[in-house]
C-alpha positions in Angstrom: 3.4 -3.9 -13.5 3.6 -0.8 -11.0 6.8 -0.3 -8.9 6.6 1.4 -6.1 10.2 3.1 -4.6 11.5 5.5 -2.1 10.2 7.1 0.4 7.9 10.8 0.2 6.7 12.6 2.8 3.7 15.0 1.8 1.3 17.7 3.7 -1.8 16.8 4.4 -4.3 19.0 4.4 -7.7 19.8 6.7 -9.6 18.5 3.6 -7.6 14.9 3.7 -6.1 15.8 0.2 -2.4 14.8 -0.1 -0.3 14.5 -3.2 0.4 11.1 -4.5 4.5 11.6 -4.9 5.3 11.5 -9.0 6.9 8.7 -9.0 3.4 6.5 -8.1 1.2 8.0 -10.0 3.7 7.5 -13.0 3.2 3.8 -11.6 -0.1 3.6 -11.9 -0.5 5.3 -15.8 -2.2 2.4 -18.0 -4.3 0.9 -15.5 -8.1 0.3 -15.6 -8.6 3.1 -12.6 -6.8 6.3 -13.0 -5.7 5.8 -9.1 -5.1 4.0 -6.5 -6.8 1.1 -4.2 -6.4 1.2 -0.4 -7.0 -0.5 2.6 -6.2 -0.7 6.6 -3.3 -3.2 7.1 -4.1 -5.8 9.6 -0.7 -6.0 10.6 0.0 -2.6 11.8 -0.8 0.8 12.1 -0.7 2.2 8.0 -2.7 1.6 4.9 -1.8 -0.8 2.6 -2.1 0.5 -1.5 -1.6 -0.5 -4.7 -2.5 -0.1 -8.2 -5.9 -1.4 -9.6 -4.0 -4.4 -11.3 -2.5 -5.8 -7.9 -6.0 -5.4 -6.2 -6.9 -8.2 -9.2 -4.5 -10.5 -8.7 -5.1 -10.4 -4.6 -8.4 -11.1 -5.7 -7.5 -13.8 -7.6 -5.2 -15.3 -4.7 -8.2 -14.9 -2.6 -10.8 -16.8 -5.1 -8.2 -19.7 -4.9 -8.8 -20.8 -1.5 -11.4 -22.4 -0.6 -14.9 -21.1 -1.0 -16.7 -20.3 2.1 -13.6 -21.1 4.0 -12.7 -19.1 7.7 -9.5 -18.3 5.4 -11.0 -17.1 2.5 -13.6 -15.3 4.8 -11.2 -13.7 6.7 -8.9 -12.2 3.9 -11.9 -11.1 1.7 -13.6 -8.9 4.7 -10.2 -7.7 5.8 -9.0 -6.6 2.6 -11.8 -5.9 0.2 -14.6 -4.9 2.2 -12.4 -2.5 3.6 -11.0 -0.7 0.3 -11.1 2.2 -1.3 -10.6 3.7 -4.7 -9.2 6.7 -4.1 -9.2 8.1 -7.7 -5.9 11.0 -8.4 -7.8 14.5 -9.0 -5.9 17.2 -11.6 -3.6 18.2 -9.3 -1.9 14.8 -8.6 -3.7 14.3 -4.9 -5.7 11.5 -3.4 -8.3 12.0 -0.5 -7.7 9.6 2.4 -10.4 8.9 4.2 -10.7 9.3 7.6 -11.3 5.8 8.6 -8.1 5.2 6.8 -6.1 8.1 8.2 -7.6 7.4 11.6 -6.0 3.7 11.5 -2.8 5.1 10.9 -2.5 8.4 12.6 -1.9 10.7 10.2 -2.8 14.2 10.7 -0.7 16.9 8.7 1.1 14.6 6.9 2.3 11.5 5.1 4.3 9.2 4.6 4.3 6.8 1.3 6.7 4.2 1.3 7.6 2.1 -1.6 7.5 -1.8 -1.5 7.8 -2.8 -4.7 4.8 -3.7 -5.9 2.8 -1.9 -3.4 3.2 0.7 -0.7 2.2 1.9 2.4 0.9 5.1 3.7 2.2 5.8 7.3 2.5 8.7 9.7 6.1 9.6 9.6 6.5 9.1 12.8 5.3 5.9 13.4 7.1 4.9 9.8 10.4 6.1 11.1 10.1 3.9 14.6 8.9 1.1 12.3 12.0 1.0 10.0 14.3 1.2 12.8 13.0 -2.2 14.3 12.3 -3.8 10.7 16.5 -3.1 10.3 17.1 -3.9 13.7 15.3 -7.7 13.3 17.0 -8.0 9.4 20.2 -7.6 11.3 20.0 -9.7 13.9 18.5 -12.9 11.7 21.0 -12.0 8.6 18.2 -11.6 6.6 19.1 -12.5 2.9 16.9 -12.9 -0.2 17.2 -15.2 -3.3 16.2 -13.3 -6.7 13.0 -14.8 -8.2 13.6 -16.7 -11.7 12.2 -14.8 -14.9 11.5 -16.0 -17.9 14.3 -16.8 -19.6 16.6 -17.0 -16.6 18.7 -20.7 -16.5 
């Protein structure tokens, strides 16, 4: 599975080309598309990404509802009409494209932001308001998180 950590902030440049930090392409070595899937968030202004194999299993979450639903409508147009394999050229860049960088106002550069399993592609300013208020709410509701069971684990 591909974990995404940290956060980079890259250049963009007038061609939309940006370097996928290191770290995420490492993340993404072994899987069926030598790149990256992404989509416009419907939650806020950035672009959701991931690795080919996590784009399978949403799909697979998605085919579990029920067929023809206003649920499984919903989701499918919102996140897989709306994707994008953005393949990782020689140099270790992706293009975004404009629709994508439009949605979350990035111009001359980028913001990728690690969330485990996925990430997020932001303007660094509007990432750096964002993770103010995301600490701000944490702290206020003591946010706390129980550790997921692995195999093996009593």
């Amino acid at each position: 599975m591909a974990l995404f950590l940290s956060t980079f902030i890259n250049k963009v440049d007038r061609k939309g080309r940006v370097s996928l930090p290191a770290t995420f392409r490492a993340a993404v070595q072994g899987q069926s598309f030598k790149g990256i899937v992404a989509f416009r968030s419907y939650r806020e202004a950035t672009i959701e990404a991931c690795a080919m194999d996590r784009m399978e299993r949403l799909s697979d979450s998605v085919d579990a509802l029920d067929q023809f639903s206003d649920e499984q409508d919903e989701l499918a147009s919102t996140i897989f009409a709306d994707a994008h394999q953005l393949p990782i050229d020689g140099d270790g860049r992706i293009i975004l494209p404009a629709i994508l960088a439009t949605h979350a106002g990035i111009t001359t550069a980028a913001a990728f932001i690690g969330r485990g399993a996925t990430f997020q592609i932001w303007s660094p300013e509007a990432f750096e308001r964002h993770q103010a208020e995301a600490r701000a709410r944490a702290g206020r509701r003591n946010a706390t998180l129980r550790l997921a069971p692995r195999d093996g684990d009593k």
